[in-house]
Backbone as a ProteinNet text record, in pm:
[ID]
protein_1_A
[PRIMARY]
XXXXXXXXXXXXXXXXXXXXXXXXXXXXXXXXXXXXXXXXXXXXXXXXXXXXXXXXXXXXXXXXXXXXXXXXXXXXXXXXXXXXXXXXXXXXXXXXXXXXXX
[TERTIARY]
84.4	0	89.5	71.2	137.2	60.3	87.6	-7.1	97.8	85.4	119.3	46.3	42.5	-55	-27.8	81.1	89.6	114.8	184	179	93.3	-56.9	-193.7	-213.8	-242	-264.3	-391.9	-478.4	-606.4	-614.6	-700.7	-718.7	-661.8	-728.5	-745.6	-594.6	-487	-384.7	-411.6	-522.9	-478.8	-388.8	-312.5	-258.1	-329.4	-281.1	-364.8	-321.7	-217.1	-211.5	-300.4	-371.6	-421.6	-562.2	-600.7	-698.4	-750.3	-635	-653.3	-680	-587.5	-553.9	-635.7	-664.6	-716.7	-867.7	-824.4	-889.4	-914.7	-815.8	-799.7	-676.1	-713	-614.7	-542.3	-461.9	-382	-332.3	-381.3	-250.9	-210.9	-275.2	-208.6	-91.7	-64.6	-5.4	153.7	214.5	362.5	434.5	376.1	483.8	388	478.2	396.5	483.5	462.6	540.2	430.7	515.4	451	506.8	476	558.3	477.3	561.5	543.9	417.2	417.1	352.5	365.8	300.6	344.9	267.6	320.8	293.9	339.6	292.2	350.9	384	515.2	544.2	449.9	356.4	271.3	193.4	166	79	122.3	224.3	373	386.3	409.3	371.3	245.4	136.9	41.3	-8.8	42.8	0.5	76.8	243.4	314.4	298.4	188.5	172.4	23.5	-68	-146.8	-114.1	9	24.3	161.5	163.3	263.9	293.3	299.5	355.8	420.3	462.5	504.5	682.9	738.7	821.7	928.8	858.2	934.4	832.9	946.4	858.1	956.6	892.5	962.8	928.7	969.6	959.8	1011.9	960.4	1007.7	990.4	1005	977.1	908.9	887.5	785.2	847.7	743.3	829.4	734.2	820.5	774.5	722.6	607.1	566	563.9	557.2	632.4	661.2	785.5	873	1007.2	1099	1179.8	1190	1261.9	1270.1	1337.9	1486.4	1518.3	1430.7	1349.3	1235.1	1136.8	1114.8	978.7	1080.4	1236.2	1286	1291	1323.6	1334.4	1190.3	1058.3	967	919.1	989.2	946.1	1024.6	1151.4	1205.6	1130.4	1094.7	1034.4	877.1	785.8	707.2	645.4	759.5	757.1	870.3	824.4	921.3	1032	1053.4	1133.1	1267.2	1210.4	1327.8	1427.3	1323.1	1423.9	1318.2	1421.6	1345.6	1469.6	1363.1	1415.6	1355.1	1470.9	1428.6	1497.8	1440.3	1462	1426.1	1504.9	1460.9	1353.7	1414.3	1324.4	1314.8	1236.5	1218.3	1172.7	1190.7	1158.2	1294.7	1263.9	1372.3	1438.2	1546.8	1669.3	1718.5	1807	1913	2029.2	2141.3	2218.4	2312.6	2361.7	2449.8	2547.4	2538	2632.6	2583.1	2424.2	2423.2	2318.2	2268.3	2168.7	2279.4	2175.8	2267.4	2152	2196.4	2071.2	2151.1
-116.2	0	123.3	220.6	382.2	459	513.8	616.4	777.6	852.4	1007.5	1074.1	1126.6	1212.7	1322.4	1411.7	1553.6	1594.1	1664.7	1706.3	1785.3	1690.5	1693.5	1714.1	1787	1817.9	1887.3	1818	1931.3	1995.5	2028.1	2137.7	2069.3	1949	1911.2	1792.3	1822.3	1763	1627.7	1556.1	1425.6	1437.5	1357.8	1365.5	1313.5	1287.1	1211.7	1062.8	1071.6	908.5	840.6	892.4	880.2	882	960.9	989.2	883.5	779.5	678.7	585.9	551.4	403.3	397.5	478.3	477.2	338	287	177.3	20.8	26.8	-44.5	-135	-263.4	-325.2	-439.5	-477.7	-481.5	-606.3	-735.9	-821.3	-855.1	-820.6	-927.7	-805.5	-710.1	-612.2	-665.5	-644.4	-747.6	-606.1	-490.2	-380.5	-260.9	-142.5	-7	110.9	193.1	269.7	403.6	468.2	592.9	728.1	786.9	944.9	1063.9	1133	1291.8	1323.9	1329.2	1298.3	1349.1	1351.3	1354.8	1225.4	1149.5	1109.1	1106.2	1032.6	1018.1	875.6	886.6	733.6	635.9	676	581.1	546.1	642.6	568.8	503.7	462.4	435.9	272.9	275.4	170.1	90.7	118.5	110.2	-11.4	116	6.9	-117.5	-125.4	-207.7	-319.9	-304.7	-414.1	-498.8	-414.3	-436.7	-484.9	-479.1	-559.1	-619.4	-751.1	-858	-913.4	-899.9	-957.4	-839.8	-737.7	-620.7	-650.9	-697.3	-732	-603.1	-523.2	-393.7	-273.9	-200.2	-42.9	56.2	139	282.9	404.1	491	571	738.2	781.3	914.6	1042.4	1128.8	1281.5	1280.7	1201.3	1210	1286.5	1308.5	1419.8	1373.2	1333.3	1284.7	1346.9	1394.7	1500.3	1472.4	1373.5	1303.2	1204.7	1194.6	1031.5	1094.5	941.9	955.8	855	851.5	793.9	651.2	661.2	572.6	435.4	461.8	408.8	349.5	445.4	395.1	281.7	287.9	168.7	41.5	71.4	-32.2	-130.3	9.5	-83.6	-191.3	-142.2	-191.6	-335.6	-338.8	-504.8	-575.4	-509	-556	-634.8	-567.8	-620	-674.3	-650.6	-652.7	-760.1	-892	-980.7	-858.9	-757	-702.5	-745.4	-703.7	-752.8	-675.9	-564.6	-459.5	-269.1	-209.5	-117.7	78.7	121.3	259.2	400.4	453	581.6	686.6	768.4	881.2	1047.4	1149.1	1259.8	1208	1210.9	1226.3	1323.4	1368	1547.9	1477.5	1573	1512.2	1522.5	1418.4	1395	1294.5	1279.6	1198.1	1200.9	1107.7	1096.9	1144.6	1151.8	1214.2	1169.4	1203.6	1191.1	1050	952.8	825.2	757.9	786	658.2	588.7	614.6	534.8	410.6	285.7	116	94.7	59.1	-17.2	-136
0	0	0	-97.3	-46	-65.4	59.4	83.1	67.1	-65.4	-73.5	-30.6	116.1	220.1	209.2	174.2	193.4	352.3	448.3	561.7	641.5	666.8	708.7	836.8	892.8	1042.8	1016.4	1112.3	1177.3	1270.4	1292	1428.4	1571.9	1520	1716.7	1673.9	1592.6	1595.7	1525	1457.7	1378	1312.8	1229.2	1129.6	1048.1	932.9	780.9	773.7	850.3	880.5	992	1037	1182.7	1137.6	1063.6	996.9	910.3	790.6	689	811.7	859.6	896.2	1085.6	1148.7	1306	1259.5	1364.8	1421.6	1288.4	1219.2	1096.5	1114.5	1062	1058.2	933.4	927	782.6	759.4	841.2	902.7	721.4	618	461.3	408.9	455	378.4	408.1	273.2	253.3	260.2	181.4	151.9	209.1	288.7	282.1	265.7	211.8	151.7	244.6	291	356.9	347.2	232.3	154.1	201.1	196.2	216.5	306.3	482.3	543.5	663	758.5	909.2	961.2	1124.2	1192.6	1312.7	1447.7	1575	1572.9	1623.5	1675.1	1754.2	1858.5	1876.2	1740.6	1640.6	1524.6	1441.8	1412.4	1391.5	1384.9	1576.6	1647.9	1654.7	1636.4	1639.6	1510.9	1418	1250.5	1247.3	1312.6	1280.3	1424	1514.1	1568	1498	1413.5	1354.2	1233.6	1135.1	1033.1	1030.3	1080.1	1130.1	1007	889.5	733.2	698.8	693	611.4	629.4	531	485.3	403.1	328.3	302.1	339.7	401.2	473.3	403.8	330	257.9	376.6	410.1	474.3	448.8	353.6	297	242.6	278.4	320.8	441.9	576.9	648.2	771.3	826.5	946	1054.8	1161.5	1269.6	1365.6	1425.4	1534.7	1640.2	1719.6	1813.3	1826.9	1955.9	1948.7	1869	1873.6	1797.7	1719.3	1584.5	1492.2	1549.1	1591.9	1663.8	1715.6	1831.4	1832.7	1774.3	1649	1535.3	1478.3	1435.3	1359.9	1496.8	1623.3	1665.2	1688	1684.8	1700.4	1546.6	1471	1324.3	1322.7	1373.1	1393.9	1464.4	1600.3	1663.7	1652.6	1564.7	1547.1	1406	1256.3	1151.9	1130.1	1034.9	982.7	834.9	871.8	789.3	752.9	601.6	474	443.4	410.3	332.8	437.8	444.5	510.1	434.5	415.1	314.9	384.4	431	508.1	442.7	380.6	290.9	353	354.1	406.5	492.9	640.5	767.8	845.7	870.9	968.8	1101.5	1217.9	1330.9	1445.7	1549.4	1643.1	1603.8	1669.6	1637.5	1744.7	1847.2	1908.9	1860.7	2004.3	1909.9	1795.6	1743.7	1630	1626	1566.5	1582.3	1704.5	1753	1866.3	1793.8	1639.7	1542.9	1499.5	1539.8	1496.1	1373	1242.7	1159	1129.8
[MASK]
++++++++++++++++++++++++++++++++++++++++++++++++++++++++++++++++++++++++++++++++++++++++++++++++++++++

């Protein structure tokens, strides 16, 4: 699935990822590709305990509004049989500098 969202925020703070995917779940999805976007790491977390097959995750232009990235990759091993995983221009938090392991 890819979803090109644009950097969607409403009033009361959803995002457009929060917005597609809230209270939905995915377990057949092999690939997700998630471009030019915002989200929070709990929603993050959230999808990737809800779809346990996703094998390749693209991740790019997205800008994270809270959490840290760090995190969103460790929860993605954690709950994703991942293959191949592609993080392209990421906005957001980060730890600091050289303490990221992939």
């Amino acid at each position: 699935m890819n979803f090109p969202m644009g950097d969607y925020t409403d009033q009361a703070g959803i995002t457009a990822f929060q917005a597609i995917l809230d209270g939905c779940n995915f377990p057949e999805f092999r690939a997700f590709i998630l471009a030019f976007g915002s989200a929070h790491q709990d929603e993050l977390v959230s999808f990737f305990e809800t779809s346990p097959r996703v094998e390749l995750l693209v991740l790019d232009g997205m800008t994270l509004r809270s959490g840290l990235w760090e995190e969103v990759v460790e929860s993605a091993r954690q709950y994703l049989p991942i293959k191949t995983i592609q993080m392209n221009q990421l906005f957001g938090r980060f730890e600091e500098p050289g303490s990221w392991r992939i």
